[in-house]
C-alpha positions as a LaTeX table, in Angstrom:
\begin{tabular}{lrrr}
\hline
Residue & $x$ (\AA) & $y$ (\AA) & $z$ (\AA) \\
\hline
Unk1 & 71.47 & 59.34 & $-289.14$ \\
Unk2 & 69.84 & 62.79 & $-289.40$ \\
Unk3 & 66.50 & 60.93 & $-288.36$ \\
Unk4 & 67.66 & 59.01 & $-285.88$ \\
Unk5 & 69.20 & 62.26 & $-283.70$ \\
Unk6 & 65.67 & 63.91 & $-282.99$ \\
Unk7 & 64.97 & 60.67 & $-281.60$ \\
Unk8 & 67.99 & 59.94 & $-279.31$ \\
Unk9 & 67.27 & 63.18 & $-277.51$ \\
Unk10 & 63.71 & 63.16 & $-277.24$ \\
Unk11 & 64.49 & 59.15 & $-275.20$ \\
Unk12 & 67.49 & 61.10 & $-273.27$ \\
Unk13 & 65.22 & 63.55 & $-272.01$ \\
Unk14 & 62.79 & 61.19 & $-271.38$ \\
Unk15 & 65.16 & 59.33 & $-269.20$ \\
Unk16 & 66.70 & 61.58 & $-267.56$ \\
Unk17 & 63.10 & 63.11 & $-266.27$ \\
Unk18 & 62.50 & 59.12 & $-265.18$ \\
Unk19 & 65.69 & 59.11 & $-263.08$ \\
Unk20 & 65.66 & 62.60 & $-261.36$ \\
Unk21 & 62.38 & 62.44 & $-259.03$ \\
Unk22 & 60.54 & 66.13 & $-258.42$ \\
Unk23 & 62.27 & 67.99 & $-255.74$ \\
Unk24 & 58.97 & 67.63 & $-253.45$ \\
Unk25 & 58.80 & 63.87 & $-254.61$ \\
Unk26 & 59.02 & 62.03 & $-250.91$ \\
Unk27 & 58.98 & 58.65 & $-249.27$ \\
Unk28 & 58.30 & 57.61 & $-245.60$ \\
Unk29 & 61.02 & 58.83 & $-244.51$ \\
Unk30 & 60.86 & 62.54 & $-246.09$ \\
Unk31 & 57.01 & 62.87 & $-245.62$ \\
Unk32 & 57.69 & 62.25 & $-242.00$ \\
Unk33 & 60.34 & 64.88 & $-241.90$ \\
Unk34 & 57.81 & 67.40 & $-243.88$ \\
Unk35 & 54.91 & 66.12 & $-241.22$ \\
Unk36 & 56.78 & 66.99 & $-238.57$ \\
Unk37 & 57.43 & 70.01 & $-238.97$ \\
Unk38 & 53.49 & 70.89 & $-240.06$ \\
Unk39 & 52.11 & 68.76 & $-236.92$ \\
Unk40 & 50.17 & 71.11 & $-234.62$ \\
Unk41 & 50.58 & 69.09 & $-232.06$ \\
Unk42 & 54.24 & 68.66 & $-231.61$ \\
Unk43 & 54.53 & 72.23 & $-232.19$ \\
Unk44 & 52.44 & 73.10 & $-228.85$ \\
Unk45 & 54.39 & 70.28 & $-227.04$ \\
Unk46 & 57.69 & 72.32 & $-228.32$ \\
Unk47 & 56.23 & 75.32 & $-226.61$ \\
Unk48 & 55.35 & 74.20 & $-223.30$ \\
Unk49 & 59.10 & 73.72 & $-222.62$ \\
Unk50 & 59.01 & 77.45 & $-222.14$ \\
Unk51 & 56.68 & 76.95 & $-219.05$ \\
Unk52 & 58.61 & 74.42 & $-217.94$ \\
Unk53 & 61.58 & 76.49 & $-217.59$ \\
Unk54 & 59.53 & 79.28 & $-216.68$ \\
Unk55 & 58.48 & 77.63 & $-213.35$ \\
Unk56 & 61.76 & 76.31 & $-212.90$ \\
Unk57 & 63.07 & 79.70 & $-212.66$ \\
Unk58 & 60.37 & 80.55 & $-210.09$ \\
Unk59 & 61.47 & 77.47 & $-208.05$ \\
Unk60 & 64.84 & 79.35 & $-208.11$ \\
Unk61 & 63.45 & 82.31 & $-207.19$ \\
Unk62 & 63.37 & 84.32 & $-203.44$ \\
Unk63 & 59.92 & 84.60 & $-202.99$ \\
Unk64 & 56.97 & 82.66 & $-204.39$ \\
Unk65 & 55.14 & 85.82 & $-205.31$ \\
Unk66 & 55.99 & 89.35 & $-205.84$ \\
Unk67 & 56.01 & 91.62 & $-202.90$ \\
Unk68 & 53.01 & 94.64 & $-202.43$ \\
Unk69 & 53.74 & 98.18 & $-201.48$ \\
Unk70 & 51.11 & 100.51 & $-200.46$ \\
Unk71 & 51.10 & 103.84 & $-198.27$ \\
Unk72 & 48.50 & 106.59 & $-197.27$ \\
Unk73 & 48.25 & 109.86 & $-195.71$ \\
Unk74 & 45.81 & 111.14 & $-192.74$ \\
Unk75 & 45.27 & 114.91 & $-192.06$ \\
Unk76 & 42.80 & 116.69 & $-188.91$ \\
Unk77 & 40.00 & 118.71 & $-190.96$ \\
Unk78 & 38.77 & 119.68 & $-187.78$ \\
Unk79 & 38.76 & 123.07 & $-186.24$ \\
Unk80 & 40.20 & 122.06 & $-183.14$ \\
Unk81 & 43.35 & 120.02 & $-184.64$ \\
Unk82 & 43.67 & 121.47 & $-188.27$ \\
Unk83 & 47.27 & 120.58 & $-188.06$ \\
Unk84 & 47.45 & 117.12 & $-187.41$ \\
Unk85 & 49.54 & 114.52 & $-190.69$ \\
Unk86 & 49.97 & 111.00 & $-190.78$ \\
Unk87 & 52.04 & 109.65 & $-193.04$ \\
Unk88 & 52.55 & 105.86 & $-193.86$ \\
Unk89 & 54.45 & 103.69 & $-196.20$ \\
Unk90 & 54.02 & 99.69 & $-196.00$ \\
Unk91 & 55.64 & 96.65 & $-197.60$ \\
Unk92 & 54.56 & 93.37 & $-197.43$ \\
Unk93 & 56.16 & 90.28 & $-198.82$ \\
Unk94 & 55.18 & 86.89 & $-199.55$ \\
Unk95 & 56.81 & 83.53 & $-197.86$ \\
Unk96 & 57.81 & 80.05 & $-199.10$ \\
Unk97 & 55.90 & 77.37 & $-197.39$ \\
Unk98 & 58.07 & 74.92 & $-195.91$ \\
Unk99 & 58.92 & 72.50 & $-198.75$ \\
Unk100 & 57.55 & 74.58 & $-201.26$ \\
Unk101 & 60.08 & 75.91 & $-203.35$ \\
Unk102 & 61.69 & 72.21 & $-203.83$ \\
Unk103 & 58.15 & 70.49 & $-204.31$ \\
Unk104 & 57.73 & 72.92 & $-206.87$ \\
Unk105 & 61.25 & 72.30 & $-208.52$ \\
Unk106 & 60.49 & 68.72 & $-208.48$ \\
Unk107 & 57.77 & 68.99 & $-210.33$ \\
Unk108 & 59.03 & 71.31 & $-213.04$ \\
Unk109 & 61.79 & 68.56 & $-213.17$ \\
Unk110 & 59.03 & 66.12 & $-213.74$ \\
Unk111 & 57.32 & 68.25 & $-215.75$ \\
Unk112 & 60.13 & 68.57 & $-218.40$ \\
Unk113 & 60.50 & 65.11 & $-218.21$ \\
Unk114 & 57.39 & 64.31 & $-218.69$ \\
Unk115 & 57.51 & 66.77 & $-221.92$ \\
Unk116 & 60.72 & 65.52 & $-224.02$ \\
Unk117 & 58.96 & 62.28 & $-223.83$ \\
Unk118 & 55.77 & 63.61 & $-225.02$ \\
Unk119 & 57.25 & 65.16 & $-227.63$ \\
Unk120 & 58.90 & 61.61 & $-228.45$ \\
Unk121 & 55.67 & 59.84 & $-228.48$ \\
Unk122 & 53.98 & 62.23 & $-230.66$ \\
Unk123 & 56.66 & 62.15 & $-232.90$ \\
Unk124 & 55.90 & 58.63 & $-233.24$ \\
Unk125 & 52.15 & 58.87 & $-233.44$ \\
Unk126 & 53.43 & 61.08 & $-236.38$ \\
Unk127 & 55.40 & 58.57 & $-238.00$ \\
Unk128 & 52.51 & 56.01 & $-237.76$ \\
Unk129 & 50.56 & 58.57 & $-239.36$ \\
Unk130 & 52.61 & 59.16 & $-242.39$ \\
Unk131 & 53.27 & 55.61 & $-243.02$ \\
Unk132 & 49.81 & 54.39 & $-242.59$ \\
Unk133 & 49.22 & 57.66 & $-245.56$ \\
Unk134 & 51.97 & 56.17 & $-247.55$ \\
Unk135 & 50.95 & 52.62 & $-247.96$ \\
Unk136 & 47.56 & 53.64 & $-248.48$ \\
Unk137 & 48.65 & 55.36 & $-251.54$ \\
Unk138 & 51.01 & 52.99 & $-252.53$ \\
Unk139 & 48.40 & 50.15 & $-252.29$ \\
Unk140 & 45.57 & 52.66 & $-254.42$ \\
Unk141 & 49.00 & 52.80 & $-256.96$ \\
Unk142 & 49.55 & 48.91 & $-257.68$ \\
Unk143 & 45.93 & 49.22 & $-258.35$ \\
Unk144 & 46.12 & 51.49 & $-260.66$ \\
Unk145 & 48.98 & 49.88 & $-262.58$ \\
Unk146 & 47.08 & 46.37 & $-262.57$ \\
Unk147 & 44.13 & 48.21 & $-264.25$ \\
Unk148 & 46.40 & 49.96 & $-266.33$ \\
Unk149 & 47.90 & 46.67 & $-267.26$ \\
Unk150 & 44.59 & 45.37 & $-267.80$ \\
Unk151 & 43.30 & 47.83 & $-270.49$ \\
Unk152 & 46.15 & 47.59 & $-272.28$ \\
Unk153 & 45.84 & 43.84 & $-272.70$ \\
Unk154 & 42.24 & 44.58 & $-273.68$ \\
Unk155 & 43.14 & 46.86 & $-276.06$ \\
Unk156 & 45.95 & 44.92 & $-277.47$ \\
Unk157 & 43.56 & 42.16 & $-277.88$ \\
Unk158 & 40.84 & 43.80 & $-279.33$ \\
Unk159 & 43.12 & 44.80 & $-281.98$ \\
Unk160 & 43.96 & 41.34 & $-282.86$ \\
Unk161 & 40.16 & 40.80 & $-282.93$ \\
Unk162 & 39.57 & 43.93 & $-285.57$ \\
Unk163 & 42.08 & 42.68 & $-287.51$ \\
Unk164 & 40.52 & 39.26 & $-287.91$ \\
Unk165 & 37.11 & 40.44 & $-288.48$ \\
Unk166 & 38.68 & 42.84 & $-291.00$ \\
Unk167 & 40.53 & 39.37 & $-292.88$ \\
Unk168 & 36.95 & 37.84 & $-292.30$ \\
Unk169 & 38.31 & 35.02 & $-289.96$ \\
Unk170 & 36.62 & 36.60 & $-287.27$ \\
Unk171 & 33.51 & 36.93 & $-285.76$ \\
Unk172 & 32.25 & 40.17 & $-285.49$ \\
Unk173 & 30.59 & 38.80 & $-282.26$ \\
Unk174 & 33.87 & 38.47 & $-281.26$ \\
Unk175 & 34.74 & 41.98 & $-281.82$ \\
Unk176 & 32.08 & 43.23 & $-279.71$ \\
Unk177 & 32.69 & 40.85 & $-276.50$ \\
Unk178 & 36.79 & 42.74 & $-276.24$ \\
Unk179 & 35.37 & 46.38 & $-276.92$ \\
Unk180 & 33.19 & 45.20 & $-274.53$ \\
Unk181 & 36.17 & 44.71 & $-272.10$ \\
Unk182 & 38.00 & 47.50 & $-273.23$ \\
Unk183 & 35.60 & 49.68 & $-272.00$ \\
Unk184 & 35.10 & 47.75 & $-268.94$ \\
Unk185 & 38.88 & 48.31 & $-268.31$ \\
Unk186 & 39.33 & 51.93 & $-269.03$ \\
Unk187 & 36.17 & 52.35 & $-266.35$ \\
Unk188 & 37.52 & 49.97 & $-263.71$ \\
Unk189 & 41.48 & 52.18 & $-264.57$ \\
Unk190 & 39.35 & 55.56 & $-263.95$ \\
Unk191 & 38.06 & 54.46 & $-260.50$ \\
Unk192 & 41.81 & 53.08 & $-259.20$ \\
Unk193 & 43.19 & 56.47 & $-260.74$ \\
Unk194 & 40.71 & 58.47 & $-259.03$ \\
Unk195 & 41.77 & 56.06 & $-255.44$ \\
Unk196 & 45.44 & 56.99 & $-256.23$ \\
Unk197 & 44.67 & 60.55 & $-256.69$ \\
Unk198 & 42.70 & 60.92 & $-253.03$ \\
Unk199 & 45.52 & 58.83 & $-251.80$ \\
Unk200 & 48.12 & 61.17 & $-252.79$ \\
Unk201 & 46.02 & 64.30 & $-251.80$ \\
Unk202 & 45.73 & 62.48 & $-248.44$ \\
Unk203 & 49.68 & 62.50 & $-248.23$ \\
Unk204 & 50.35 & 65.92 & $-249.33$ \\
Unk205 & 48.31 & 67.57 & $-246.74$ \\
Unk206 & 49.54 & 65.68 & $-243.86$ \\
Unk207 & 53.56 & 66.34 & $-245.34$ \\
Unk208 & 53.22 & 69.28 & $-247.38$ \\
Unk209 & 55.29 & 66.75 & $-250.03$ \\
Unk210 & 54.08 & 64.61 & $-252.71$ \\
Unk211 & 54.36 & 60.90 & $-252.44$ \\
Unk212 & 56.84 & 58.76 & $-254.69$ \\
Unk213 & 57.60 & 55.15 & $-255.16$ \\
Unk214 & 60.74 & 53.80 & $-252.44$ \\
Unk215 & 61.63 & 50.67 & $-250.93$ \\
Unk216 & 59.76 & 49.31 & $-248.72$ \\
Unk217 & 61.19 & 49.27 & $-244.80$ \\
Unk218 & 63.26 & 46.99 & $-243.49$ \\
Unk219 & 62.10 & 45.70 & $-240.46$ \\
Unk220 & 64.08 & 46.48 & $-237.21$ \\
Unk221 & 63.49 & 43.48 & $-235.64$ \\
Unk222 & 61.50 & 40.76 & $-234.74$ \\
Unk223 & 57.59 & 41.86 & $-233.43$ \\
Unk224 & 58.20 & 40.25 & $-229.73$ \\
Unk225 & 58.78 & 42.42 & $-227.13$ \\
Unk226 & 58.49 & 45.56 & $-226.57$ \\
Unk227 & 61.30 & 48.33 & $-225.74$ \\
Unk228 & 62.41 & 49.14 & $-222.14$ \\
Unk229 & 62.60 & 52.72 & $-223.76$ \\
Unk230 & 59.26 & 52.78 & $-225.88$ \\
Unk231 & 58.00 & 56.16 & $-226.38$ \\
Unk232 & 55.04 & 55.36 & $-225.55$ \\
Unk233 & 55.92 & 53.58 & $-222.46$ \\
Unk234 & 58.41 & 56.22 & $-221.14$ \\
Unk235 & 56.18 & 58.98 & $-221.69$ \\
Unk236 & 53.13 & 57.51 & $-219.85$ \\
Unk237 & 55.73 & 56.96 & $-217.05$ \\
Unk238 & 57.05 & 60.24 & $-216.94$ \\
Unk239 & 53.18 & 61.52 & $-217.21$ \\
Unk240 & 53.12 & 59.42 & $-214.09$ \\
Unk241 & 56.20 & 60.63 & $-211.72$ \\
Unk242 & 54.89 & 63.97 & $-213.07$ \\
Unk243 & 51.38 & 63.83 & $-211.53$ \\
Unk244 & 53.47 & 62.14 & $-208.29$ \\
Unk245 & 55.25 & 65.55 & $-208.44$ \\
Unk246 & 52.36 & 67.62 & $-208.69$ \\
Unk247 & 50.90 & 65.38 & $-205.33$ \\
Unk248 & 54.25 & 66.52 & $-203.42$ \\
Unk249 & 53.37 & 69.95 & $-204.03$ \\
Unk250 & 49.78 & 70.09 & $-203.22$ \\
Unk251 & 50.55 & 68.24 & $-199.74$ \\
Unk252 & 52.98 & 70.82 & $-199.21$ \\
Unk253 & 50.92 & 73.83 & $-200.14$ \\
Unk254 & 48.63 & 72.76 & $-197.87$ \\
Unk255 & 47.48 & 77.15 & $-196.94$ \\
Unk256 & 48.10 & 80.16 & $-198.69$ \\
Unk257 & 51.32 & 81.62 & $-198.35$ \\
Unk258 & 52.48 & 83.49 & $-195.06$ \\
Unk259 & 53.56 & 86.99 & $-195.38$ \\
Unk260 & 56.07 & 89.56 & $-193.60$ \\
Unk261 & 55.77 & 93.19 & $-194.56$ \\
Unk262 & 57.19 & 96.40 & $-192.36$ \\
Unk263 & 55.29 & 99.69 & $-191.73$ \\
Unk264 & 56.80 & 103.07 & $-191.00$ \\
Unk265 & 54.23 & 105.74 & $-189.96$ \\
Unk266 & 55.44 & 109.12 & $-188.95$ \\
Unk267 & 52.58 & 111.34 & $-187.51$ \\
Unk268 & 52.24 & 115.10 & $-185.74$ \\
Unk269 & 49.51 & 116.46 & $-184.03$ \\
Unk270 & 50.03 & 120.13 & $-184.57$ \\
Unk271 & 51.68 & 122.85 & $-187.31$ \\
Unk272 & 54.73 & 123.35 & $-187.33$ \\
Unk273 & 56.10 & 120.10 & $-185.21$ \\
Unk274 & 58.32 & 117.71 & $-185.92$ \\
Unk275 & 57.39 & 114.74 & $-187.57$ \\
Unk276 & 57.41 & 111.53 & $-185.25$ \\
Unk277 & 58.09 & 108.02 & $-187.26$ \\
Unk278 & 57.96 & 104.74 & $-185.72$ \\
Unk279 & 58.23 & 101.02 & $-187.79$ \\
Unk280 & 56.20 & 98.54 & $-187.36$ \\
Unk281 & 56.98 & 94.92 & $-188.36$ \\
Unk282 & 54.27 & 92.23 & $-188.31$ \\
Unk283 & 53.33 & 88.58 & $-189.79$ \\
Unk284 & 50.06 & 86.80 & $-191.16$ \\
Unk285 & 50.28 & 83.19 & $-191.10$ \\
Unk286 & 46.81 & 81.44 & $-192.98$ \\
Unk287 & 44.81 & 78.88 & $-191.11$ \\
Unk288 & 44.38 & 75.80 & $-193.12$ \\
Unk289 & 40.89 & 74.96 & $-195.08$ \\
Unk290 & 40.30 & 71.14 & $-194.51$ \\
Unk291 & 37.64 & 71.00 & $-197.10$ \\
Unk292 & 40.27 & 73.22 & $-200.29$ \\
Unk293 & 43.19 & 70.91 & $-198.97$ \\
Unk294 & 41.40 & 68.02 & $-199.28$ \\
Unk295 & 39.49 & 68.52 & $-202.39$ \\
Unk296 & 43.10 & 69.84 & $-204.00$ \\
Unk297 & 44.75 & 66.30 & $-202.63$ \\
Unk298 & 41.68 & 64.24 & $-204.14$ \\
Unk299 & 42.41 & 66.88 & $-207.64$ \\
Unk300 & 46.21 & 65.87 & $-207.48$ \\
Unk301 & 45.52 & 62.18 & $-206.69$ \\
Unk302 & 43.06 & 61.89 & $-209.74$ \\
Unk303 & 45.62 & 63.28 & $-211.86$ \\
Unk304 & 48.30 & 60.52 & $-210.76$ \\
Unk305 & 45.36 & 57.84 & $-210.98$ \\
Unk306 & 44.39 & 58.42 & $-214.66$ \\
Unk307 & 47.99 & 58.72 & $-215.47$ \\
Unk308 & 48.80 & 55.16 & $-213.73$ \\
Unk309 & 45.30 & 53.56 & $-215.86$ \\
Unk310 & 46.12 & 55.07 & $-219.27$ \\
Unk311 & 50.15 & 53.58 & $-218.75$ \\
Unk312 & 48.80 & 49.81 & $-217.89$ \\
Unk313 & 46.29 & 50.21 & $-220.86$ \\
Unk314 & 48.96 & 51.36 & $-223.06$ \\
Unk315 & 51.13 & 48.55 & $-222.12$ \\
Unk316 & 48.40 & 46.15 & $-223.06$ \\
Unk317 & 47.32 & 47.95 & $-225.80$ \\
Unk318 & 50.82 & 47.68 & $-227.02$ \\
Unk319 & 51.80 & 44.20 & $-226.56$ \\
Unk320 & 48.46 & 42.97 & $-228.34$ \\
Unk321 & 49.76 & 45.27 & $-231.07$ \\
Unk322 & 52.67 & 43.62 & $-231.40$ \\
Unk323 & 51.21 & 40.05 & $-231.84$ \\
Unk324 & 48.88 & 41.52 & $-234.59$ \\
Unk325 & 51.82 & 42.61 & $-236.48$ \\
Unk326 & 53.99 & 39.54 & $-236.37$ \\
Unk327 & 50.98 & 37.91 & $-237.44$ \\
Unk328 & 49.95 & 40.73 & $-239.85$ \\
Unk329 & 54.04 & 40.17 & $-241.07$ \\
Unk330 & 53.60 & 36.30 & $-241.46$ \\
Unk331 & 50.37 & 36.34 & $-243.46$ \\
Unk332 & 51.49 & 39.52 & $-245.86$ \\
Unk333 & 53.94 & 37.28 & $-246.61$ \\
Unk334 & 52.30 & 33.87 & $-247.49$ \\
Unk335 & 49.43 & 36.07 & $-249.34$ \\
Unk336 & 52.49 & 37.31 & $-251.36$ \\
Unk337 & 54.02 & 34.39 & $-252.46$ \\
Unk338 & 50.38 & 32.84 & $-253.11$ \\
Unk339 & 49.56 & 35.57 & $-255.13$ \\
Unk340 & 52.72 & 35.06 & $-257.19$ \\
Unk341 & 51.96 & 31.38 & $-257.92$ \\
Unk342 & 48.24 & 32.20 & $-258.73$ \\
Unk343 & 49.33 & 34.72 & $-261.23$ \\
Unk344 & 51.66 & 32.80 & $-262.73$ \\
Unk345 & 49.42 & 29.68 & $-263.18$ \\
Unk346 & 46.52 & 31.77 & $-264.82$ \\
Unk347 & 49.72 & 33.75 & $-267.35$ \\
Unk348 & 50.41 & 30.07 & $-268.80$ \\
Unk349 & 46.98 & 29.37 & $-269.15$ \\
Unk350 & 46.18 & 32.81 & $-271.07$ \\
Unk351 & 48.74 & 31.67 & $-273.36$ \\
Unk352 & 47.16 & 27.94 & $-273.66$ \\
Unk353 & 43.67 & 29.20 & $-274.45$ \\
Unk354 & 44.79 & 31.68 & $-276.77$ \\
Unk355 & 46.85 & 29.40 & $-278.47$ \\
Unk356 & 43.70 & 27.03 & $-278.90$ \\
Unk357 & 41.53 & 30.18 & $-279.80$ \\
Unk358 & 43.54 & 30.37 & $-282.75$ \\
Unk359 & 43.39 & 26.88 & $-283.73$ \\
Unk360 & 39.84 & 27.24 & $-283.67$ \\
Unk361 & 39.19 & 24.48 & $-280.67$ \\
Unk362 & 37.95 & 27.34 & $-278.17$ \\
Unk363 & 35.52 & 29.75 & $-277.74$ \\
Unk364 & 37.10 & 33.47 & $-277.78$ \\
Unk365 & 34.45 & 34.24 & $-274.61$ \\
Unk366 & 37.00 & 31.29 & $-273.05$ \\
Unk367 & 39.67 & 33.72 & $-273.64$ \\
Unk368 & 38.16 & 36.90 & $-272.47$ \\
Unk369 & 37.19 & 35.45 & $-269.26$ \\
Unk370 & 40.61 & 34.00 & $-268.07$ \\
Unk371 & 42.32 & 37.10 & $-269.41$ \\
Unk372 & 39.64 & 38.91 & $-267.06$ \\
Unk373 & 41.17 & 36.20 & $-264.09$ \\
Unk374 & 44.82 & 36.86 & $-265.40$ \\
Unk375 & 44.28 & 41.24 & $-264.59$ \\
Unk376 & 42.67 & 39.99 & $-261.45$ \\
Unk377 & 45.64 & 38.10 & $-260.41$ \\
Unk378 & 47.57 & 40.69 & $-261.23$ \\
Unk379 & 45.77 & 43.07 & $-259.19$ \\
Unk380 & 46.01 & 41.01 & $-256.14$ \\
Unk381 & 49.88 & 39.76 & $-256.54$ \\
Unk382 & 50.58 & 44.11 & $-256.66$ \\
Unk383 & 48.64 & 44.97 & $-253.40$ \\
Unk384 & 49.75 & 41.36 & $-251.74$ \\
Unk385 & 53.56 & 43.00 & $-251.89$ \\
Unk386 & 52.21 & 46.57 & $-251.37$ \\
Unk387 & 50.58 & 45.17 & $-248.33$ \\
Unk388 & 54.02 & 43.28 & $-247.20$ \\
Unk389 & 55.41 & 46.51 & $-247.13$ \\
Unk390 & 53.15 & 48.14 & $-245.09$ \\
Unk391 & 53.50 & 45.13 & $-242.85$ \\
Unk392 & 57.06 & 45.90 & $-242.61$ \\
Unk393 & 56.01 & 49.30 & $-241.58$ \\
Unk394 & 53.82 & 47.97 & $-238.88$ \\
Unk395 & 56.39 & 46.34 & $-237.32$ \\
Unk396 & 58.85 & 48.78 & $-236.61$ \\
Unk397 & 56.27 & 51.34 & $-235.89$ \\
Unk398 & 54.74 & 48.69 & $-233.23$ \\
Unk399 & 58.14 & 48.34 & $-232.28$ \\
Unk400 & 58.78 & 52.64 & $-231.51$ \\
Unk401 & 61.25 & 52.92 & $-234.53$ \\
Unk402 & 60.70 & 56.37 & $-236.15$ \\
Unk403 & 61.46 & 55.89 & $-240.34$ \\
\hline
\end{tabular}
């Protein structure tokens, strides 16, 4: 009973480290947490919402620009009128264009808009990112385990074989032909482990979190329509209305902006008289520049254009997508099941030519070479559900579901 004790706790810890995953151990869903919050991208969206508002508040605000002061002072340095002093003091303000100031709410409107849903998408392109990360490793993993499985088959197997040659029912022949794939196996087990190694490299620096094994998705729905409110699709319409915005406001500001300032000037000629002020109040209104306004229409225009292309080519772009993944979905499917049978077939007839290996009615070459089919098999039934997983990742991602 004494024994026994060392050995119950060393297969309790052993266990319990099994059942409680590392505390930076992640799946989809937690890498794309973790991504999120290292993306670059989304973090510069996040921060033109600040210059959103900012020009919001100028929308709000009384003048368009700020206002210029400026003053000077004259004095006689000639003999004949030493005493002469003119003093002045201007102020001159800029003007709204008419329109203007709600053109240029509108479009900080749009703007923000057109911003939350950018944000949106990119979250998304995120989340295709991290899953696309994920099933690579998981796929590089299920072909490590198949080699894994592999050698020790080999191995197992080659011990059988010593132990024959050793009772001198075996040929050493024999012997040589499973070293042979034992070695074969431990090489082809270094490559996938190597694979699985990049793959989860990949993972950690696009989620700052190492990847673990979870259930594969569930899909959302069906892959065969797309979303009224896709990500993708609202935000290239919002781009849209956005550049519309930005078209308002250039026909608007279609000069620069007019200006009102006041001038006081008080003056003498001589010593020792009184000061004499008197205010003047004036206006500049700027001529407009056919060639600026129409080059800053055409600017605005092009804007609105490439916005309108790069929505219809995402809409396309999108719907093909989701016809490759129900057909992705479908196939990942049959390949699984396939796989299944195939490995199953090739396990019962391992056991059949091993069982006439023994009897001495088959050569043990016979038996290397379908257990070399069997770790095949094996190989390809692990990625075939790996691969139905991803599949099921495809399809809500083509769908706009975020993990």
């Amino acid at each position: 009973m004494r024994m026994l004790l060392p050995i119950l706790a060393a297969a309790l810890a052993l266990l319990g480290a099994v059942a409680v995953p590392p505390a930076d151990a992640a799946g989809i869903r937690e890498g794309f947490q973790g991504a999120l919050g290292l993306n670059a991208d989304l973090r510069a969206l996040e921060a033109q919402r600040l210059v959103v508002d900012a020009r919001r508040a100028r929308a709000d605000a009384l003048l368009p620009l700020a206002p210029s002061v400026g003053g000077g002072v004259r004095t006689g340095i000639s003999s004949q009128n030493p005493g002469y002093l003119q003093l002045e003091a201007a102020a001159t303000a800029p003007l709204w264009l008419p329109g203007e100031s709600r053109a240029l709410r509108g479009l900080a409107e749009a703007q923000g808009i057109s911003n939350a849903q950018q944000v949106a998408r990119g979250r998304l392109l995120v989340a295709g990112q991290v899953r696309d990360a994920y099933w690579t490793w998981a796929v590089a993993v299920a072909a490590q385990e198949a080699r894994r499985g592999r050698l020790a088959q080999a191995q197992a197997l080659e011990r059988d074989v010593g132990r024959g040659v050793e009772a001198g029912n075996v040929a050493r022949a024999d012997l040589l032909v499973a070293t042979a794939a034992v070695r074969e196996a431990e090489a082809a087990l270094r490559e996938a482990t190597q694979a699985a190694r990049e793959a989860a490299i990949a993972f950690h620096v696009l989620t700052g979190l190492n990847p673990t094994a979870r259930p594969a998705e569930t899909p959302a729905g069906e892959a065969r329509e797309l979303r009224a409110d896709d990500p993708r699709l609202v935000a290239g319409r919002a781009a849209v209305e956005s550049g519309r915005a930005n078209e308002r406001l250039t026909t608007v500001r279609d000069r620069e902006n007019p200006q009102l300032g006041a001038q006081l000037r008080a003056e003498r000629d001589r010593s020792g008289e009184a000061l004499e002020p008197n205010i003047l109040v004036y206006g500049r209104l700027p001529l407009r520049h056919g060639p600026t306004y129409r080059e800053a229409l055409a600017e605005a225009r092009a804007g609105t254009v490439a916005s309108e292309a790069e929505l219809v080519t995402t809409e396309r772009t999108l719907r093909g997508a989701v016809d490759r993944a129900r057909e992705a979905r479908a196939a990942a499917l049959d390949l699984t099941r396939l796989a299944e049978a195939r490995h199953a077939a090739l396990a019962e007839q391992a056991r059949l030519y091993e069982t006439a290996y023994r009897a001495g009615q088959l050569p043990f070459i016979e038996v290397v070479r379908v257990r070399m089919q069997l770790a095949d098999a094996d190989l390809s039934r692990r990625r075939a559900r790996a691969e139905a997983g991803r599949a099921a990742s495809d399809i809500n991602q083509v769908l706009g579901h975020e993990p």
